[in-house]
C-alpha positions, 0 to 999 in steps of 0.5 A: 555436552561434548562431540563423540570423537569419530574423527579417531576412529580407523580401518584398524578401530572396531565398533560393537552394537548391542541391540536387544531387539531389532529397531534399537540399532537404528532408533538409538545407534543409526547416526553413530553407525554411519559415522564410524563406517564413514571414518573406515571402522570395523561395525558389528552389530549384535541382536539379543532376541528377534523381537518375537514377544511383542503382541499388540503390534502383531494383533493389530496388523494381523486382526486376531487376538491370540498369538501363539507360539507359531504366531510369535516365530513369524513376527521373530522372522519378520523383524529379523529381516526388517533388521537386516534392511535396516542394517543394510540402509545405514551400510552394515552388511549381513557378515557383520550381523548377529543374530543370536535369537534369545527369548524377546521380553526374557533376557532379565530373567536370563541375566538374574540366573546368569543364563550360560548360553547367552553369557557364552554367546557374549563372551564368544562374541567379545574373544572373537571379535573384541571391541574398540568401542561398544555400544549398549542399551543404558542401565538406566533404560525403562525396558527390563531386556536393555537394562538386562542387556547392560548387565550382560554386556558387563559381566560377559567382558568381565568373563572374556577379560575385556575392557572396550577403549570406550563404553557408550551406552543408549536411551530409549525407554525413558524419555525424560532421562535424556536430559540427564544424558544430555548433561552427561553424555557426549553428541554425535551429530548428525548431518541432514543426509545421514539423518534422513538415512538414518529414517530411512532405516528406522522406516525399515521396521514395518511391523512396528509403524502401524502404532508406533510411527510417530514415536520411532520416527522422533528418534531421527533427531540432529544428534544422538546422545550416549552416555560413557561408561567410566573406564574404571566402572567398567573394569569392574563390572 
């Protein structure tokens, strides 16, 4: 496994996170965010949903069963902000943060019909602010909104005739392909202090500590490990 080259990055390099929900960026991203902005590149992050849709967490911290539509606005309106602390504990401030609010636990739906909202969003996003380096869920993830988020992301560059000088994709559904990714991927390593900023960040996301704790703070590892997306490949997607 080789070293990520952040050393190359500068004031001029542009860095774009997708985020399917909020907690991706720091639980997959957090090291490398610090890095780039430590190098003076450009970070954008972009949040495909508000992380709504995610019951059990919200049961079990607000002790009723039924969730309903109000129920799920208010969790939305809670990770969005934990988001934005997140955010602002690894140095990306809320100017370089977007919040496009599409449907949590729905985006392969949305990709399979090739929803023209959210593929105009991306497609803004990238024309407006195109991307050096991007960085999206891995289509290999377990969860149906990242690999939908990697689909996405595919064919919104396609659309907006973009091809990132480097594509890095991230792992968190499925643990026991990171050794896969380790043989394939390239390492950010992190030092002890960005580490511990980094967990700092992941602890920003309260609603999703109560079960989830043990499994998010696990992420703060000594290196974060991504796997490129061939130049070729991704000219064609």
């Amino acid at each position: 496994m080789t070293e990520f080259p952040l050393a190359g990055l500068s004031p001029a390099s542009r860095v774009t996170v997708l985020a399917p929900h909020p907690d991706d960026e720091a639980l997959g991203v957090g090291g490398l965010i610090q890095q780039a902005l430590a190098q003076g590149a450009m970070v954008r992050v972009v949040l495909l949903t508000d992380g709504d849709n995610n019951p059990w967490p919200q049961r079990f911290a607000e002790r009723r069963l039924r969730i309903d539509a109000v129920g799920r606005r208010r969790l939305g309106a809670q990770r969005r902000e934990e988001a934005m602390r997140s955010l602002a504990t690894l140095g990306v401030g809320a100017h370089e943060t977007v919040c496009l609010g599409f449907p949590d636990a729905a985006l392969l739906p949305l990709w399979k019909k090739r929803d023209p909202a959210v593929l105009a969003a991306l497609v803004n996003e990238f024309t407006g602010a195109p991307p050096g380096v991007l960085v999206t869920p891995s289509e290999q993830d377990r969860h149906p909104d990242h690999r939908a988020a990697f689909a996405l992301a595919a064919e919104a560059l396609h659309r907006a005739g973009q091809t990132p000088a480097m594509w890095l994709t991230y792992l968190i559904h499925r643990p026991w392909l990171r050794r896969w990714a380790a043989l394939r991927g390239v390492a950010v390593r992190l030092t002890p202090e960005q580490r511990e900023t980094k967990l700092r960040a992941i602890l920003c996301h309260e609603t999703q500590m109560k079960l989830s704790r043990r499994r998010f703070t696990s992420f703060a590892k000594p290196a974060e490990v991504f796997v490129p997306v061939p130049p070729p490949a991704a000219a064609r997607a």
